[in-house]
C-alpha positions as CSV (number, residue, x, y, z in Angstrom):
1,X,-9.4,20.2,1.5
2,X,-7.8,16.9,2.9
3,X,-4.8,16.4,5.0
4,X,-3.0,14.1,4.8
5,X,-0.7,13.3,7.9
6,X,2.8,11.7,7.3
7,X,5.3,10.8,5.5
8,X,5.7,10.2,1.6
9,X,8.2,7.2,1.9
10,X,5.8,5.2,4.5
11,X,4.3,2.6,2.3
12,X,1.0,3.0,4.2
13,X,1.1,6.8,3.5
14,X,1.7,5.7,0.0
15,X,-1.9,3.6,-0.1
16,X,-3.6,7.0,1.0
17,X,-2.0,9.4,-1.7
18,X,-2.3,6.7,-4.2
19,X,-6.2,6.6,-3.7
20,X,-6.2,10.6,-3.6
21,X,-3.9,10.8,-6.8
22,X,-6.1,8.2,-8.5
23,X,-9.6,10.3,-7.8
24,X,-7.7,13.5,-8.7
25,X,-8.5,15.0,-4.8
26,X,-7.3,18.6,-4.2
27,X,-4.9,17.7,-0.8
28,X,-2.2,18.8,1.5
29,X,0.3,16.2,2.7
30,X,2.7,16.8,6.0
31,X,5.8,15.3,6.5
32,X,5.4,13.8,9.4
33,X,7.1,10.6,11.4
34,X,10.4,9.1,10.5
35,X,12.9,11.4,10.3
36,X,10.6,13.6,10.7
37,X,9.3,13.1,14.3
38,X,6.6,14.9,16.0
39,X,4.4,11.7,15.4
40,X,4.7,11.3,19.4
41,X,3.8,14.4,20.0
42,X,0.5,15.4,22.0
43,X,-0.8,17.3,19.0
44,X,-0.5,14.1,16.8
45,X,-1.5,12.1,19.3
46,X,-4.9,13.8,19.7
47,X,-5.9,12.6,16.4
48,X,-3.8,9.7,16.0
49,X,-3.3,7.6,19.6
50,X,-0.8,5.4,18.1
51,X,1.0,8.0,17.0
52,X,1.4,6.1,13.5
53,X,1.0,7.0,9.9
54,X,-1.1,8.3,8.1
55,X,-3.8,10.0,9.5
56,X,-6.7,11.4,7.4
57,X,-8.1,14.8,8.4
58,X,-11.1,15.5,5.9
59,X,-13.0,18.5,7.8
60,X,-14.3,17.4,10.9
61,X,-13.5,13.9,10.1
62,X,-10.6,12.3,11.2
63,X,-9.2,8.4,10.3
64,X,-6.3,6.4,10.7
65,X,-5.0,3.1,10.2
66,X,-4.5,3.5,6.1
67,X,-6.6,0.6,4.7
68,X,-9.7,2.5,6.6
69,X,-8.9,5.4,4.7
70,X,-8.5,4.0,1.7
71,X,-12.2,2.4,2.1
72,X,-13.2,6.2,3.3
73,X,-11.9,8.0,0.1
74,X,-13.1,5.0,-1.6
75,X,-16.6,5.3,-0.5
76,X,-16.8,9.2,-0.4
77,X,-15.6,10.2,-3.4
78,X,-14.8,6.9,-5.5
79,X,-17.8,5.0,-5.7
80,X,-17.8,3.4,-9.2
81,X,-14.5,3.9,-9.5
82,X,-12.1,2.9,-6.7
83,X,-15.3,1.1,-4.4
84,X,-17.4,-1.5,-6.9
85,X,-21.2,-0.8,-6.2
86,X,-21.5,-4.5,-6.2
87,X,-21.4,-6.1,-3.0
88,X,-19.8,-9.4,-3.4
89,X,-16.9,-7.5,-5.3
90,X,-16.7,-4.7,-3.0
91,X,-16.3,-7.4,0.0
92,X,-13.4,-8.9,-2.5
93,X,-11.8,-5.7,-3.0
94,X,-12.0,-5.3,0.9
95,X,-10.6,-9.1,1.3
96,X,-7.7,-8.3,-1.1
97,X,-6.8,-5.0,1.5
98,X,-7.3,-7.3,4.8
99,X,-4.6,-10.0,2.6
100,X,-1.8,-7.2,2.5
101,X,-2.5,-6.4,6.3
102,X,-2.1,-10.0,7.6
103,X,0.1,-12.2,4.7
104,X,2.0,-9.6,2.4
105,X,3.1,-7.5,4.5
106,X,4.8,-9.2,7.3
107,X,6.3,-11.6,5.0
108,X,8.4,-9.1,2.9
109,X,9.0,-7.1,6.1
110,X,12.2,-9.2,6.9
111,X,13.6,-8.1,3.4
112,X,12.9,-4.4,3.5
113,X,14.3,-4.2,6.9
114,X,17.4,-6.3,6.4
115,X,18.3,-4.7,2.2
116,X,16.8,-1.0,2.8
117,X,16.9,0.0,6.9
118,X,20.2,-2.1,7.4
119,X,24.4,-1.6,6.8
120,X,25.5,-4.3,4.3
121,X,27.7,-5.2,7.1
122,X,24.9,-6.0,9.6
123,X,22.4,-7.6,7.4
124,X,21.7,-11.2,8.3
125,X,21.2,-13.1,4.9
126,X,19.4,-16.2,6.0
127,X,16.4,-13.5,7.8
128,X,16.2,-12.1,4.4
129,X,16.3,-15.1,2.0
130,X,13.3,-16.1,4.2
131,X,12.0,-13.4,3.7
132,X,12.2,-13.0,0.1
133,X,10.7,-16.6,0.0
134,X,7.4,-16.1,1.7
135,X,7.1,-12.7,-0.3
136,X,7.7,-15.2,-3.3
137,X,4.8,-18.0,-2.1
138,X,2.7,-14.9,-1.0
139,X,2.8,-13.3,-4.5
140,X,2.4,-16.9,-5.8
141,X,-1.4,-16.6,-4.4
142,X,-2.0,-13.7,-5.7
143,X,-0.8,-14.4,-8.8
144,X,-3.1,-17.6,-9.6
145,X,-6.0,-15.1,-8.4
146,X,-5.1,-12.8,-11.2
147,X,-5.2,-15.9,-13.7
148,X,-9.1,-15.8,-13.1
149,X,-9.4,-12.0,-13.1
150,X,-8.0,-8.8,-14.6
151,X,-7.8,-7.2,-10.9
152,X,-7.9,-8.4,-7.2
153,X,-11.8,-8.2,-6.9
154,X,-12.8,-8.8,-10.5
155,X,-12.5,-7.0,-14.1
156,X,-11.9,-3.7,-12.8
157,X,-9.5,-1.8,-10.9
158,X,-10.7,-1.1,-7.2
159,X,-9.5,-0.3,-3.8
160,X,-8.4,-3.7,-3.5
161,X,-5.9,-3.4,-5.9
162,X,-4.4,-0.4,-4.2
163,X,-2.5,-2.1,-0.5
164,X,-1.3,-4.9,-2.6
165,X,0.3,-2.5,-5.4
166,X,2.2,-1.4,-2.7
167,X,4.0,-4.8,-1.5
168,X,4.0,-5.9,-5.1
169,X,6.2,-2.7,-5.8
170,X,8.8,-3.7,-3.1
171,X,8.7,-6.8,-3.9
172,X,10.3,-6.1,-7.7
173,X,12.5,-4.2,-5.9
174,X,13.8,-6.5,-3.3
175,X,13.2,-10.1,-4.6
176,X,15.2,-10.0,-8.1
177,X,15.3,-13.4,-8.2
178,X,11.4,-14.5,-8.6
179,X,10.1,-17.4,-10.5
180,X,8.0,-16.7,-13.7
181,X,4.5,-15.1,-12.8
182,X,3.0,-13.9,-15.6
183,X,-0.6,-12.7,-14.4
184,X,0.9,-10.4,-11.5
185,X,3.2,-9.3,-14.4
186,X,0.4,-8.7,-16.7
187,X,-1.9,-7.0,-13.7
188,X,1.6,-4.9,-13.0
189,X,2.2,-3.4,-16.1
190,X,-1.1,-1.9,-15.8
191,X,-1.0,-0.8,-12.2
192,X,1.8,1.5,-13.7
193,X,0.1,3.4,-15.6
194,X,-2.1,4.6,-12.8
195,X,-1.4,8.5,-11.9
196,X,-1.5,7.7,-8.2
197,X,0.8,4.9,-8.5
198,X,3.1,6.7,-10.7
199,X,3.0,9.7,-8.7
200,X,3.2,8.6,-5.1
201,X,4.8,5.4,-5.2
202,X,7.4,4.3,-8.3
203,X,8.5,8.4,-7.7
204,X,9.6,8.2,-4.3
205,X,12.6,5.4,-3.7
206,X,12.8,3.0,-0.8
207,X,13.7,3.8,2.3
C-alpha cells in the first residue's frame, strides 16, 4: 500500500493525494510537519533529508519533492490516464509541472503568506497587492494556453494539469478581484469535478 508522508493542508501534499485520489490508489496518509512536527526528526529525515513534505513511500521505494511523485504515480500506475503516452505531450504536461515550481508558485506566495499565515494587524498590503498581481499576469499565461487547448498539455487531462490546479485553487481564493479569464474559467469548472481535486483539495480550507 502507499504512504503518504505529510500533511493534508500543504499544497504540495495536496498534488500527491490529488494524483492518488484521481487513479483510485488504496493509501495511508500521515499527518506530518506543520503543526504537526516530527518532520525534523531523524526518522523523517532518513527518508526525507530536507525534512519537507510529502514523501512517497511505495514498498521499497521512497520519493520526495512532490512534482517527482506525481510523475512517479503518473508513470506507475497512470499511464494513459494521468501520463500521455505521447512524448511531445507528456514533455508538455511535465513543462506545465516545472511552470508551477518556478512562476506560480513564488508569485502567489506573498498573498497566502500575508491573507492566510498572518494577523490582519501585521499584514503588509502593498507585499500582497504585488503579490496578487503577478499571480494575476501568471494566470494570464496560462490562461491564453488554455485558449489553444482543453488542458495544460493538450485535449486531455494529465499530470500537468494537477501542480497548477493547486495555485489556481488559491488563487480564487486569495485574488477576488481578477480580470475576466474565460479559458482558465472554462478549464476550472472541469478540474472540479475531479474526485482527487474534490476530495483533497476544495475539502480541506487554507491554512
Amino acid at each position: 500500500m502507499l504512504k503518504v508522508w505529510g500533511r493534508k493542508t500543504s499544497s504540495n501534499v495536496q498534488k500527491v493525494m490529488w494524483a492518488i485520489g484521481d487513479l483510485g490508489l488504496e493509501h495511508e496518509r500521515v499527518d506530518i510537519g506543520g503543526p504537526f512536527g516530527k518532520n525534523k526528526e531523524p526518522a523523517y529525515l532518513a527518508m526525507n533529508p530536507n525534512g519537507l513534505v510529502p514523501t512517497l513511500e511505495d514498498g521499497d521505494v521512497m520519493i520526495w519533492e512532490s512534482n517527482s511523485i506525481v510523475r512517479y504515480l503518473a508513470t506507475k500506475y497512470g499511464t494513459g490516464k494521468l501520463e500521455p503516452a505521447d512524448l511531445k505531450t507528456r514533455a508538455l504536461a511535465s513543462q506545465w509541472m516545472d511552470w508551477q515550481l518556478t512562476v506560480a508558485a513564488p508569485a502567489i506566495f506573498g498573498a497566502f503568506w500575508g491573507l492566510i499565515r498572518t494577523p490582519p494587524e501585521k499584514r503588509d498590503a502593498a507585499a500582497i497587492a504585488a503579490s496578487q498581481q503577478k499571480t494575476t499576469e501568471a494566470m494570464k499565461i496560462f490562461d491564453a494556453n488554455l485558449s489553444r487547448n482543453a488542458y495544460a498539455a493538450g485535449e486531455n487531462f494529465s499530470m500537468g494539469d494537477i501542480p497548477v490546479g493547486i495555485m489556481v485553487y488559491r488563487f480564487w481564493q486569495l485574488v477576488p478581484d481578477r480580470p475576466p479569464l474565460p479559458n482558465l474559467e472554462r478549464w476550472y469548472k472541469q478540474i472540479e469535478k475531479r474526485p482527487g481535486f474534490r476530495d483533497h483539495v476544495a475539502a480541506v480550507p487554507l491554512t
